[in-house]
GUDO-319418 format. One line per field, with one value per residue (C-alpha): residue number from 1; x, y, z; residue in one letter. Coordinates in steps of 0.1 Angstrom, whole numbers, plus 5000, padded with zeros to 4 digits. Each point is the difference from the previous one (the first is absolute). Layout:
! GUDO-319418
pos <- [NUM:...]
c1 <- [X:...]
c2 <- [Y:...]
c3 <- [Z:...]
code <- [A:...]
//
This chain:
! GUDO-319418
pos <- [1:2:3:4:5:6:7:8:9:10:11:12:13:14:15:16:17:18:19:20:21:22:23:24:25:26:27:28:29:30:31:32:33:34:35:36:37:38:39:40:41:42:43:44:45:46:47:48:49:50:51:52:53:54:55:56:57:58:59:60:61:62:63:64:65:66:67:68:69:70:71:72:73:74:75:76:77:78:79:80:81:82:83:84:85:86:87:88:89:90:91:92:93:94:95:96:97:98:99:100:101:102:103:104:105:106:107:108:109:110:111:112:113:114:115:116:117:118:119:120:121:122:123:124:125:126:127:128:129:130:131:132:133:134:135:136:137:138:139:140:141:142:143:144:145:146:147:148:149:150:151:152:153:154:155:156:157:158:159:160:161:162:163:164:165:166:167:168:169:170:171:172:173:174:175:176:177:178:179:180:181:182:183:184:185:186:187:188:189:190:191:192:193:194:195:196:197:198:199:200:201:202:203:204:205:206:207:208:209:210:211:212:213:214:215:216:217:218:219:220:221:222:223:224:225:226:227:228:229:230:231:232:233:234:235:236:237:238:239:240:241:242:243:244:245:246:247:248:249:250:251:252:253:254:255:256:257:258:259:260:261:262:263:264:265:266:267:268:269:270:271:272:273:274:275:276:277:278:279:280:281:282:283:284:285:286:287:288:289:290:291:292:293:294:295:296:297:298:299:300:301:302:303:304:305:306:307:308:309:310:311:312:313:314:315:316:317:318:319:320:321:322:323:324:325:326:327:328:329:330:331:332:333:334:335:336:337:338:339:340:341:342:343:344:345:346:347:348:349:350:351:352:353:354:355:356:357:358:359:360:361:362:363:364:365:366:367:368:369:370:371:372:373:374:375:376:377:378:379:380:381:382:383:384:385:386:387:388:389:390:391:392:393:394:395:396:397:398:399:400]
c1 <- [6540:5017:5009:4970:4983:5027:4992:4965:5005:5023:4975:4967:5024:5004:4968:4986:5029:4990:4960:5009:5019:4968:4979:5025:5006:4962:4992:5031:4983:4968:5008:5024:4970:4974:5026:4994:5036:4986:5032:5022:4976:5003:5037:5003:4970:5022:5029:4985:4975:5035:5007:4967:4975:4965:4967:4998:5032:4981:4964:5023:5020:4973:4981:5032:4994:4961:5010:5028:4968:5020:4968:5018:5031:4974:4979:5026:5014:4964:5001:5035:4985:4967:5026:5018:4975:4964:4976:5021:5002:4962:4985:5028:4999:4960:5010:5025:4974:4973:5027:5002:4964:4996:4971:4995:5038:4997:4970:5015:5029:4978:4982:5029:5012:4964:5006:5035:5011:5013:4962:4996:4969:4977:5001:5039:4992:4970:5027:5029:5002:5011:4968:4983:5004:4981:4972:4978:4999:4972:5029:5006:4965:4995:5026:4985:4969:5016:5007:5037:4998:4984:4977:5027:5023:4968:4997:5037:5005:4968:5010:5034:4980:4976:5027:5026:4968:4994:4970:5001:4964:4995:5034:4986:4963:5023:5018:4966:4984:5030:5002:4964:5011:5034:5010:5033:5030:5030:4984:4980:5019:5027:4966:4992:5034:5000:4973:5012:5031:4982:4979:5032:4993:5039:5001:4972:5018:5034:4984:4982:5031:5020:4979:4998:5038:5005:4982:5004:5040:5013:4969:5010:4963:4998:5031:4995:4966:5019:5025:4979:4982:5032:5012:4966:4999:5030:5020:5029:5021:4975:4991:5036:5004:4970:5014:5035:4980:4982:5036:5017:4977:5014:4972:5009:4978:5029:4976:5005:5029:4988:4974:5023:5025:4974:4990:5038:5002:4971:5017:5035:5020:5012:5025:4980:4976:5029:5006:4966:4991:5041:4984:4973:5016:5022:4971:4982:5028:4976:4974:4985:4981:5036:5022:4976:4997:5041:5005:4974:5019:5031:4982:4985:5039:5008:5021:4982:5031:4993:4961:5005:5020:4973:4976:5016:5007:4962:4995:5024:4983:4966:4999:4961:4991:4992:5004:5038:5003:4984:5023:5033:4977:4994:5037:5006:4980:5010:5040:4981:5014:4967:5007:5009:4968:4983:5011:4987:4969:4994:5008:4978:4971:5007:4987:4974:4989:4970:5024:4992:5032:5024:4983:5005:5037:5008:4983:5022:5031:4994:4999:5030:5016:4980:4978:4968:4977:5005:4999:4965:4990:5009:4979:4971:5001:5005:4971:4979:5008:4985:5035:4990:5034:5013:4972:5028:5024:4978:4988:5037:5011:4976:4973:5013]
c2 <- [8780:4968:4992:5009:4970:4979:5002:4997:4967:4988:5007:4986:4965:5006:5005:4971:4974:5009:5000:4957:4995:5008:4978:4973:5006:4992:4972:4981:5010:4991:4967:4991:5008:4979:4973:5001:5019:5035:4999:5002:5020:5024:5001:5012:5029:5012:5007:5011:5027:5007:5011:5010:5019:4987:4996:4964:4986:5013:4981:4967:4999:5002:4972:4980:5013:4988:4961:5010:5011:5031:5025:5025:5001:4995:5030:5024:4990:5006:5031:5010:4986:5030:5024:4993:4995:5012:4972:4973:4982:5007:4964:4978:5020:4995:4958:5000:5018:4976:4969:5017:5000:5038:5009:5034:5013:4970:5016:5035:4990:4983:5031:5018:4974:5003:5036:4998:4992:4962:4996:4958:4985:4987:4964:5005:5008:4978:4969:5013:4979:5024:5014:4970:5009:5033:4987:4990:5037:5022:5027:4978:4997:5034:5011:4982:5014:5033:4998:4999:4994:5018:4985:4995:4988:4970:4997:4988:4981:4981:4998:4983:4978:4989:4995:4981:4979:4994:5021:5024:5010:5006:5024:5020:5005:5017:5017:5011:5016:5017:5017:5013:5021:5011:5019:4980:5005:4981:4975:4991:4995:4983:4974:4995:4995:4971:4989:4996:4985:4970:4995:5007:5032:5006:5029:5018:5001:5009:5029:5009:4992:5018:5036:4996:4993:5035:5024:4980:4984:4975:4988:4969:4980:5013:4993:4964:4993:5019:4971:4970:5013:5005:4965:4983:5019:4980:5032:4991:5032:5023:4979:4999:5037:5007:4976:5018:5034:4979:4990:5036:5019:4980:4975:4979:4967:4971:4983:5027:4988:4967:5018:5015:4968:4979:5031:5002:4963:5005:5023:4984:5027:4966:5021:5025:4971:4982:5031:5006:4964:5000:5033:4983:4969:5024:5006:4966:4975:4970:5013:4971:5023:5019:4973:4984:5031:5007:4959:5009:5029:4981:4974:5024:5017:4966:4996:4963:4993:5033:4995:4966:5015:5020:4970:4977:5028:5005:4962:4997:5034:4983:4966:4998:5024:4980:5030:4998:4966:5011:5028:4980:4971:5024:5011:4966:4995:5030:4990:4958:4984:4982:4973:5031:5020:4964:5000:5034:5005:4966:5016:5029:4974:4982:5037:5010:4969:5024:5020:4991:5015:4981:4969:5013:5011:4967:4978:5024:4991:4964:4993:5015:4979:4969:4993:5001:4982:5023:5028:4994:4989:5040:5012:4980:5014:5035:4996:4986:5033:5020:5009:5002:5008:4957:4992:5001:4982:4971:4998:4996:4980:4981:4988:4968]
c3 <- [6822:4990:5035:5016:4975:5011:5037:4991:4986:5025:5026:4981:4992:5043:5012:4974:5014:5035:4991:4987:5027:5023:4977:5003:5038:5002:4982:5018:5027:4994:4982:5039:5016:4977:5009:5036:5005:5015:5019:4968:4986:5030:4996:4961:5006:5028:4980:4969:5022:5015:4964:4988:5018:4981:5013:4980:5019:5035:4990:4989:5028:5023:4979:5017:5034:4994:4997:5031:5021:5005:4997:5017:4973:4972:5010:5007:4962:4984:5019:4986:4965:5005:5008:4962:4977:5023:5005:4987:5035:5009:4985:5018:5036:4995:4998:5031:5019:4990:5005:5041:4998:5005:4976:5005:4992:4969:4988:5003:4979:4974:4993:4992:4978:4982:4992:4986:4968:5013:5007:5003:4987:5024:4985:5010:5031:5008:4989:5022:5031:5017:5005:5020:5033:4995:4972:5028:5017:5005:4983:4975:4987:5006:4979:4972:4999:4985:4962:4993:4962:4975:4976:4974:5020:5013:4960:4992:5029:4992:4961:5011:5020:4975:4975:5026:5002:4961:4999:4974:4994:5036:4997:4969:5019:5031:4970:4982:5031:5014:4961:5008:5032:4984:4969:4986:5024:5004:5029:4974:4972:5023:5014:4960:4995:5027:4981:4963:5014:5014:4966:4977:4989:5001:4973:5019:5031:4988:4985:5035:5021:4973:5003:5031:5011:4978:5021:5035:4989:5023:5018:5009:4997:4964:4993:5014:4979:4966:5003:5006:4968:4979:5012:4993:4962:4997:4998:5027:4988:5012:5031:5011:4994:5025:5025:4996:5011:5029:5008:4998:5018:5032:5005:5024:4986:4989:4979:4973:4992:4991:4980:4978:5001:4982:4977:4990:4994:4973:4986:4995:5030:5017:5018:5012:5012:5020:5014:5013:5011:5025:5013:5011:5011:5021:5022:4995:4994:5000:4978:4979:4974:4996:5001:4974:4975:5000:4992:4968:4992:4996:4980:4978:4994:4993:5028:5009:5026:5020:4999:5018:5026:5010:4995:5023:5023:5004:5002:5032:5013:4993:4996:5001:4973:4968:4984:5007:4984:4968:4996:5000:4981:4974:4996:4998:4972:4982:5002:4991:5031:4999:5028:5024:4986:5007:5032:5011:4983:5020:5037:4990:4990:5032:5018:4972:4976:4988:4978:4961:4987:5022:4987:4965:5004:5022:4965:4978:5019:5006:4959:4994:5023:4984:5024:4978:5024:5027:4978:4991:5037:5003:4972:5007:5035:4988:4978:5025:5022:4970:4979:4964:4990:5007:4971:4971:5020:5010:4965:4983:5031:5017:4973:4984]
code <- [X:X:X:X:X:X:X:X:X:X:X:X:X:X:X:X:X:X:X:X:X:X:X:X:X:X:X:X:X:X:X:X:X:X:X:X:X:X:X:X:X:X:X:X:X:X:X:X:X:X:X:X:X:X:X:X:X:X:X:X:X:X:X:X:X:X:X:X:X:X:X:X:X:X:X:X:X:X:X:X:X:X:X:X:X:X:X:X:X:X:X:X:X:X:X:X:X:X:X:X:X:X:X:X:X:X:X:X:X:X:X:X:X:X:X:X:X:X:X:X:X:X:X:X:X:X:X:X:X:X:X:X:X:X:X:X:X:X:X:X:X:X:X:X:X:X:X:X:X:X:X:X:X:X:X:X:X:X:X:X:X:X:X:X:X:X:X:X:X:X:X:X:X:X:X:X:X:X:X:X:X:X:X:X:X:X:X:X:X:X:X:X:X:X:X:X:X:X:X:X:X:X:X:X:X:X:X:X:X:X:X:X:X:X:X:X:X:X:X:X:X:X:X:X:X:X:X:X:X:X:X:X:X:X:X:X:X:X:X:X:X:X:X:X:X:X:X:X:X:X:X:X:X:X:X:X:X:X:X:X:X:X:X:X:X:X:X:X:X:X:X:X:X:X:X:X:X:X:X:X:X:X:X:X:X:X:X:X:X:X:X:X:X:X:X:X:X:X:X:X:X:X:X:X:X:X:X:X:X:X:X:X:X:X:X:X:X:X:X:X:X:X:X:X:X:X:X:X:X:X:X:X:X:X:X:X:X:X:X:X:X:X:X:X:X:X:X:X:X:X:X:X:X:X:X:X:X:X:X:X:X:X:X:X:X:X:X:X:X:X:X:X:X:X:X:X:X:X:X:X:X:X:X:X:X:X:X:X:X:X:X:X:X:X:X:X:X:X:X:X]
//
């Protein structure tokens, strides 16, 4: 009995190495691709579907094959991809078909897609380039005209619009009137959900996300709305918990790792966020918002040095982000080497004068180095740009 648990583990701590190694093998992918490197990109999913026969490797690589203009390699992969997982490949053969201008067989695969559980919405769809060449058809209009989406499904996507769009009254009269032709379900609960998120009813929607991740676990769009709540509540633990699950269950999305970085920065796991934020950098080496968040990670270990490493890294990778002077600016200032924190915060008010805080922070440094005068130029000007914050300074400093 004892061995036959043994094997059991060594096979689970297998097939869970081999099921990251997928994940990883696409997101290099994807991120060579997103580069403009399909060829690359081409070159990795060969080896690794060499390894690995999985219907997500098949769809990626013939994402590459799409930006080759190889249709043919790309549709015999999303073909390959059906045969794997059933109706995985059915939405991107319905965009090569479209992209050769052949409507019918484009439509034919869209349909399928429709009735399968990796269903697109139609404003996916209706935004996919792909599908210009055909929206002018007499089959493309045609097809239209039958209902794909059910009322609930009309509801949410409406609700995500009107809240994308700051409208919140307009979201909870969609929410009202699908509640009057449906008896509580988990749509609805999910579209209220969307709802309370948006107006900061965070307890209310960790409780919904919560019950509802129990009897439906590892639903990823749950899952995704159960964090943003948890992080929002200011509860980080639980957020970077949920994002662990998101993570485990194989998603291939990179961003989650970020996610959880910045959770595990709040709560002190500075390791565990380093580790998450050179993952990500693996795939996206030049990543400002990365670069940025394991320089403030460092800073808030107290290791200042380290934090401007990554700082002027970011500044040579992206020498016209203010954002990028600030950063090192404000390590600067927190180790007081005002003139260099000067010195920044200046470049970065060189690309965004409108920002009140730089003035402040540039007025801070400028009296400790003496320079009273100047300092209180900078507060006057960060007052001017509506920064309450400079009124104490300017009083003690700048009122003789």
């Amino acid at each position: 009995m004892k061995k036959i648990i043994i094997l059991f583990w060594i096979l689970f701590g297998a097939c869970t190495m081999n099921g990251q190694q997928t994940v990883d093998n696409i997101l290099k992918a994807r991120a060579l691709t997103e580069a403009g490197k399909p060829d690359q990109a081409l070159l990795l999913l060969d080896k690794a579907i060499s390894e690995t026969k999985e219907s997500r490797l098949f769809t990626e690589r013939a994402e590459a094959h799409i930006l080759e203009k190889d249709y043919s390699a790309a549709i015999n992969d999303f073909n390959e991809a059906d045969k794997l997982t059933p109706s995985s490949g059915e939405y991107g053969l319905s965009r090569i078909y479209a992209l050769k201008g052949d409507a019918a067989t484009s439509l034919y695969h869209l349909e399928i897609n429709l009735n399968s559980p990796f269903k697109k919405s139609e404003k996916e769809i209706m935004l996919d380039a792909a599908f210009n060449t055909i929206d002018n058809s007499q089959e493309w209009r045609q097809f239209w005209k039958k209902e794909w989406y059910t009322l609930t499904e009309k509801s949410i996507s409406e609700i995500q619009y009107y809240i994308a769009a700051g409208k919140i009254d307009e979201s909870k009269d969609v929410l009202s009137e699908l509640k009057k032709s449906y008896d509580s379900n988990s749509d609805i609960i999910y579209a209220e959900a969307l709802i309370n998120l948006a107006t900061g009813k965070y307890s209310d929607v960790i409780k919904a996300m919560s019950d509802l991740n129990t009897v439906n676990p590892g639903n990823e769009k749950y899952l995704r709305v159960l964090a943003k709540a948890q992080y929002a509540a200011s509860d980080p633990v639980g957020a970077s918990s949920t994002y662990s699950q998101l993570i485990n269950s194989g998603i291939a999305d990179a961003g989650l790792l970020i996610l959880r970085a910045d959770c595990y920065n709040k709560t002190g796991e500075f390791d565990k966020a380093l580790a998450d934020i050179n993952k990500y950098l693996e795939f996206y080496p030049e990543n400002s918002a990365a670069i940025s968040l394991a320089g403030k990670v460092e800073t808030k270990s107290g290791d200042n040095l380290k934090a401007i490493e990554y700082f002027s890294k970011n500044l040579k990778l992206h020498p016209n982000d203010p954002e990028c002077y600030i950063d090192r600016a404000n390590s600067y200032f927190v180790s007081k080497s005002w003139n260099l924190a000067v010195d920044d915060y200046s470049m970065s008010l060189d690309l965004q004068p409108s920002n009140s805080d730089v003035w402040l922070n540039m007025g801070i440094a400028l009296l400790n180095t003496g320079k009273v005068e100047d300092a209180c130029h900078d507060f006057r000007t960060a007052y001017s740009l509506g920064n309450k914050r400079v009124v104490d300074y300017i009083s003690k400093n700048c009122i003789k």
